[in-house]
N, C-alpha and C positions, 0 to 999 in steps of 0.2 A: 158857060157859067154853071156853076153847081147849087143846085137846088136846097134851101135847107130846109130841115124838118124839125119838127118839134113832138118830143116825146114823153111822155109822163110816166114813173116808176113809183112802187113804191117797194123798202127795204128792211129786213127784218135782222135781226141778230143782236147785236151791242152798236148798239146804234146811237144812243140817249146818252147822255150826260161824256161822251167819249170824245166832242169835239167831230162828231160825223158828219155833220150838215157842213163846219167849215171847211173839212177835208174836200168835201165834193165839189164844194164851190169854189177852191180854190184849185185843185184838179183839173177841173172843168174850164175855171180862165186860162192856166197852164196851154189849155187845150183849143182857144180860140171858140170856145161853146159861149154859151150865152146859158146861166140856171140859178134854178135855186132848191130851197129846202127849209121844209116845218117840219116838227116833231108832231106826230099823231097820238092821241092818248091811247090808241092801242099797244103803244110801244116801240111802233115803225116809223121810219121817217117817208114821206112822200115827197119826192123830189123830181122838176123839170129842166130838159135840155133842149137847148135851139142851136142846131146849127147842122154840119154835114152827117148826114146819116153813118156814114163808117167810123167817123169819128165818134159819134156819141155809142155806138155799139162795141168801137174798142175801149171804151173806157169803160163802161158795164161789164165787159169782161175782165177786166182789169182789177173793177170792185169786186167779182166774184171769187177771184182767184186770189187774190192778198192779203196775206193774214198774217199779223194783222194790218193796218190801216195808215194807223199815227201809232204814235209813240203815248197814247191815252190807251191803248187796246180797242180802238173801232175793230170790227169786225162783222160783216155781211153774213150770213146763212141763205138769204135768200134776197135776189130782185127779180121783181116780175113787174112788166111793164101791164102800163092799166091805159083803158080809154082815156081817161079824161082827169083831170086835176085841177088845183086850184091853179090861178094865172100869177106868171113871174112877180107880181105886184104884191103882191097878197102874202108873199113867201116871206120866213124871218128870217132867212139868210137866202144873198144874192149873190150873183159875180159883181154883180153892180155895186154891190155894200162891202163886199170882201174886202180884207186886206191882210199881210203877213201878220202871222203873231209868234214873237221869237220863241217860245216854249213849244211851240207845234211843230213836230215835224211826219214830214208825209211820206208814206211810200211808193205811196201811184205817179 
């Protein structure tokens, strides 16, 4: 059985008003992950992934390397994973809360 882990980032670039928090989340379910994401008044988004370690580090890469995102122009410059975040609960977008929205479309 494969152990899962849970990881916290946070991401910097066009991130805010682009639809980037649903992208992830919806990525993310795509992905059999478990996460979420709040907008930071810094301007980054901080966002958590639960589930198989390779999986949540292909999709990090996946965010880093596509550009752009959705068809809103998300676009990442930077994620860097951090110790510690707020908990899946607390997030304003979840997988749990996700769902399609027909004018989004994703590229991850």
């Amino acid at each position: 059985m494969t152990e899962l882990v849970t990881k916290y980032f946070r991401a910097s670039g066009d991130v805010q008003g682009v639809f980037f928090r649903k992208t992830i989340c919806l990525a993310a379910k795509l992905k059999g992950l478990i996460g979420g994401a709040s907008n930071l008044s810094s301007g980054k988004v901080e966002f958590i992934l639960t589930g198989k370690e390779d999986t949540i580090n292909q999709l990090i890469k996946t965010i880093e390397k596509t550009k752009p995102l959705n068809n809103f122009g998300a676009e990442v410059t930077d994620v860097m994973e951090v110790k510690k975040g707020r908990d899946l609960e607390s997030h304003q977008m979840t997988t749990l809360k996700v769902s399609s929205f027909s004018m989004l479309h994703t590229y991850i």
